[in-house]
C-alpha positions as CSV (number, residue, x, y, z in Angstrom):
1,X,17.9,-12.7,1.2
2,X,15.3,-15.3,-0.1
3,X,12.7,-12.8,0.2
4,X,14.5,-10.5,-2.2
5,X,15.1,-13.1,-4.4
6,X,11.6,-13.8,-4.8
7,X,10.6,-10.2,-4.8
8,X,13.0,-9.8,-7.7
9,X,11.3,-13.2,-9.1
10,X,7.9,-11.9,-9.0
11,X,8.6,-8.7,-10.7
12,X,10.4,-10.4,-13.5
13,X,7.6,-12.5,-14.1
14,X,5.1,-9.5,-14.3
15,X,7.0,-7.8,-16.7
16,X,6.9,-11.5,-19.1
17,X,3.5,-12.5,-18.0
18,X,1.7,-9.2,-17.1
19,X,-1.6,-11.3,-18.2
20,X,-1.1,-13.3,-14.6
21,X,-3.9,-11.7,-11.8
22,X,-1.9,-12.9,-8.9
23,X,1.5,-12.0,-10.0
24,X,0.6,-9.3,-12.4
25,X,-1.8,-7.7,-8.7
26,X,1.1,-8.3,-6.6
27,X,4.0,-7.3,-9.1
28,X,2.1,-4.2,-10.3
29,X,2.0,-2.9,-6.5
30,X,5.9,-2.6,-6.2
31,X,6.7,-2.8,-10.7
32,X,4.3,-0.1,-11.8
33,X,1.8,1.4,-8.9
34,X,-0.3,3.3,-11.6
């Protein structure tokens, strides 16, 4: 489940660090598809 885990990992570090492009781009896809 390592792809989970980083799935989950990703999200959680859009939510503290929505500033990010890359993670806050990928995260926003799956986190918040507005």
């Amino acid at each position: 489940m390592r792809a989970t885990t980083t799935t989950l990992r990703k999200t959680i570090i859009n939510v503290l660090e929505p500033s990010e492009g890359v993670v806050g781009e990928a995260g926003s896809v799956q986190w918040a598809p507005q």
